[in-house]
C-alpha positions in Angstrom: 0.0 0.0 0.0 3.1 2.2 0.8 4.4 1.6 -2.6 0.7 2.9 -4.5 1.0 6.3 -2.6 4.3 6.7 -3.7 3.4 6.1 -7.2 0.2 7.9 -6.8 2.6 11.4 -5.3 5.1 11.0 -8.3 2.2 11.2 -10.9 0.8 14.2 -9.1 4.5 16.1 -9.6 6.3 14.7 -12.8 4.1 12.7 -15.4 3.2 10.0 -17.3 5.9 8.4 -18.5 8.0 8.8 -15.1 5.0 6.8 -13.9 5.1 3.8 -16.2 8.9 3.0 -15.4 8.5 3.2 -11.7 5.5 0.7 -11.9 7.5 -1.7 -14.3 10.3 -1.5 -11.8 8.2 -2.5 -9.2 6.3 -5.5 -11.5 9.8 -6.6 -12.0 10.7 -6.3 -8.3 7.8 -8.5 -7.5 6.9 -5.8 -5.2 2.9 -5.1 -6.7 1.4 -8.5 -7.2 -1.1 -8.8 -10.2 -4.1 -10.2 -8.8 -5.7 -13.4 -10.4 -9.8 -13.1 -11.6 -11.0 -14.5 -8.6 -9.2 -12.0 -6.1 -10.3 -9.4 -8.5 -13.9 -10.6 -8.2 -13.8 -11.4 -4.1 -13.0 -7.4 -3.9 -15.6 -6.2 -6.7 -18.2 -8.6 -4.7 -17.3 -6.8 -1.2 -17.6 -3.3 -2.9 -20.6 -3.7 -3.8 -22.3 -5.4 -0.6 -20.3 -2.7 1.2 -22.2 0.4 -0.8 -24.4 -0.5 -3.2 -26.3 -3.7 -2.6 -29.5 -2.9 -0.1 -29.6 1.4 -0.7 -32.6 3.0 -1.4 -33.2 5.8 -2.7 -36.3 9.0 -1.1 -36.5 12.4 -1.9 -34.0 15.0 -0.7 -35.6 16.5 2.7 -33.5 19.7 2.0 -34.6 20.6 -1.4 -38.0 18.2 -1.5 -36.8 16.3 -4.3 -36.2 19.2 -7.2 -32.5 19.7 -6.8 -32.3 23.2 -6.4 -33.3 25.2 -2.8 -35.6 27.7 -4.4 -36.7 29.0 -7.5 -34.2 32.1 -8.1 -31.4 30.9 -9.5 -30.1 29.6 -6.3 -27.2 26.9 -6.5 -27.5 22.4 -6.2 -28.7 21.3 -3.7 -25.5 20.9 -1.5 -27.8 17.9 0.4 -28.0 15.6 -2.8 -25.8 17.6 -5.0 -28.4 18.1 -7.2 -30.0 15.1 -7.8 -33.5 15.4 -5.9 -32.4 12.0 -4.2 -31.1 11.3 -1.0 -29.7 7.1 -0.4 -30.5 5.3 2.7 -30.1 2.1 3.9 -33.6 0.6 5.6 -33.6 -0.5 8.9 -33.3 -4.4 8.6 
């Protein structure tokens, strides 16, 4: 994980290109692992019990589903970002 910020700061100050050696040296080094299709799949199936699976969706309270606070030109709804819907999760 140390290794991913790292690469993630260099992108952020030099480039591309840098970018693409330092994770070849690191593939080389045997220090990122590629993961097979069925790790791939355990962590896509834990995303989406994690934050999608069982979220509903009800109208923003702070805008009463419309997406904007009044009618005047006022900004998104900062509540839903602008989207008139608000996600839950029911009470199992």
């Amino acid at each position: 994980m140390d290794y991913f910020i790292l690469v993630l700061c260099i992108v952020g100050i030099t480039g591309r290109i840098v970018i693409l050696i330092i994770i070849g040296i690191l593939l080389i080094g045997g220090i990122v692992k590629m993961m097979s299709f069925q790790e791939r799949k355990e962590h896509r199936t834990e995303y989406y019990f994690k934050y999608v699976f069982g979220w509903k969706q009800r109208p923003c309270i702070a805008c009463n589903g419309s997406g904007i606070y009044d009618n005047t030109g006022s900004p998104p709804c900062g509540a839903c970002e602008g989207t008139g819907k608000e996600r839950y999760k029911p009470n199992e």
